[in-house]
C-alpha positions as CSV (number, residue, x, y, z in Angstrom):
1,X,-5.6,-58.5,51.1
2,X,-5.8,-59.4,47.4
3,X,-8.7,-58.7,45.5
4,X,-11.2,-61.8,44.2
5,X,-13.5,-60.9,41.6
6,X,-16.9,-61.5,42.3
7,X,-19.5,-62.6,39.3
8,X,-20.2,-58.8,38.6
9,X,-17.3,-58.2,37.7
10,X,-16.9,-61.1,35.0
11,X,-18.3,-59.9,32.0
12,X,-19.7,-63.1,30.5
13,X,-19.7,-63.0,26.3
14,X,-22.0,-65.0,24.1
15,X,-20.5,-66.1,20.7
16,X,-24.2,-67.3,18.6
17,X,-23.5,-69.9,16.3
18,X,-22.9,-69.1,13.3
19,X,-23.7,-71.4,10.2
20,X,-22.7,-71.2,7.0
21,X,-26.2,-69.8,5.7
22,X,-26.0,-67.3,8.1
23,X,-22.9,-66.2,7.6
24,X,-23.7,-66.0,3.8
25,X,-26.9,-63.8,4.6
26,X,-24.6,-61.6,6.6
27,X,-22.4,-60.8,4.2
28,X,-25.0,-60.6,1.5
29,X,-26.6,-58.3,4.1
30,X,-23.7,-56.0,4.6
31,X,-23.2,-55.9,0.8
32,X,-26.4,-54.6,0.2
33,X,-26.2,-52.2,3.1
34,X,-23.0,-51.1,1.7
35,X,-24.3,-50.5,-1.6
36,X,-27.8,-48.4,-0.5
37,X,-25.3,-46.3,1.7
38,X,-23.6,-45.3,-1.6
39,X,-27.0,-44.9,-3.2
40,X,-28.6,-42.8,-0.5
41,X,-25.9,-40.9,-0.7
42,X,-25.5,-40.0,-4.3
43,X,-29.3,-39.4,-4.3
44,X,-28.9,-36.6,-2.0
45,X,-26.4,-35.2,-3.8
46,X,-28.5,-35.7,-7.2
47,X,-31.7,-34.7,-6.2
48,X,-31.9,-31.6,-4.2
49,X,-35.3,-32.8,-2.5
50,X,-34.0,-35.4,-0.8
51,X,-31.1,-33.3,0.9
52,X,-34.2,-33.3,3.5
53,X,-34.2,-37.0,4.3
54,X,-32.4,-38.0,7.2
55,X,-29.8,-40.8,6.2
56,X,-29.1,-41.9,9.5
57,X,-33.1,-42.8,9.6
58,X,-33.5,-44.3,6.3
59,X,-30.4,-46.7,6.9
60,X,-31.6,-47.6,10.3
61,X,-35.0,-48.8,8.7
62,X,-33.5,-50.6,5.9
63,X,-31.4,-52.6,7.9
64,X,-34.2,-54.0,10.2
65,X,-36.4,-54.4,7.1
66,X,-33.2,-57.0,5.9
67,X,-33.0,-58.5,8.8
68,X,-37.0,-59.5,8.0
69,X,-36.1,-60.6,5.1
70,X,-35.2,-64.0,3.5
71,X,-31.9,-64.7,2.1
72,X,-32.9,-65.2,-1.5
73,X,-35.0,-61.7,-1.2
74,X,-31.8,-59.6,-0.3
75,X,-30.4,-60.1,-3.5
76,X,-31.7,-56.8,-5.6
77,X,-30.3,-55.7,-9.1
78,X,-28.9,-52.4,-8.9
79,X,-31.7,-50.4,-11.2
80,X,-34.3,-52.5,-9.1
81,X,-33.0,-51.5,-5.5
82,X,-32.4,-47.7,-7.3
83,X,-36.5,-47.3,-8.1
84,X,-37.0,-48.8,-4.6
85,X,-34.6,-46.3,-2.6
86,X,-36.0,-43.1,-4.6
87,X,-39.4,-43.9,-4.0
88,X,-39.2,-44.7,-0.2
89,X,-36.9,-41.5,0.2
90,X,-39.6,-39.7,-2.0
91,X,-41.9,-40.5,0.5
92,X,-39.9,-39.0,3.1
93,X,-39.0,-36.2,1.6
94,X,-42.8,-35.7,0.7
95,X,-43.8,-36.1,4.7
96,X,-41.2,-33.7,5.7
97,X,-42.9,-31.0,3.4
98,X,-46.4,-31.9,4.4
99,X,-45.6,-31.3,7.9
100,X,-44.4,-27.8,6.9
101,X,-47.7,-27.1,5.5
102,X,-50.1,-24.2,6.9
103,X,-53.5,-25.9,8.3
104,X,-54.9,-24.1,4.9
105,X,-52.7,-25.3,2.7
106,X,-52.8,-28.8,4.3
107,X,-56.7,-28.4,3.9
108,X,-56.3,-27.6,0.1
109,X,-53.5,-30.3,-0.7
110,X,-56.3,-32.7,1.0
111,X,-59.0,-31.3,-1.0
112,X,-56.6,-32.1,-4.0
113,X,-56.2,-35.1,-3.3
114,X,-59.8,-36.4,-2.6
115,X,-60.2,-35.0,-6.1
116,X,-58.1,-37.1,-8.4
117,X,-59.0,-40.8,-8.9
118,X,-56.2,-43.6,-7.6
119,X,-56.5,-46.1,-10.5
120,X,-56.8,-44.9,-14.1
């Protein structure tokens, strides 16, 4: 008896349509990710604080922010996406070390803080 595939065993695969805007934002896209790959990167290497950011993280939440993003806003100059990158991974680095903190020390960072005013 010879075998008849049934319809789950037909993988069925969707091709979207692609236009040429959309392929334009995804190579733009995959430009840019390219290029804050190889910035992450030599940040860690750079800045010893940031060897506590995880990459892998960072990337993934880049990427969905682009795909928010309209295709004029993905173009960045370089020094522009640089100041972006380091302060987002600042951030990161700077919740990894709060959550290292003592309840005490945590307490006095707070009070720290409270003290100093936001604007100047």
């Amino acid at each position: 008896m010879a075998y008849e595939p049934t319809y789950r065993d037909i993988e069925i695969v969707k091709y979207p349509f692609h236009t040429e805007e959309s392929y334009r934002r995804g190579r733009k896209r995959d430009e840019l990710l390219k290029q804050m790959s190889e910035l992450i990167d030599k940040l860690i290497s750079e800045e010893g604080i940031f060897k506590r950011v995880d990459k892998n993280k960072l990337f993934e939440s880049l990427s969905d922010l682009l795909d928010k993003l309209p295709l004029e806003r993905i173009s960045i100059p370089e020094e522009e996406l640089t100041k972006r990158i380091r302060k987002i991974m600042a951030l990161e680095a700077m919740s990894g070390i709060l959550d290292e903190l003592t309840p005490e020390q945590l307490e006095a960072f707070e009070a720290a803080v409270k003290r100093r005013p936001l604007f100047k």
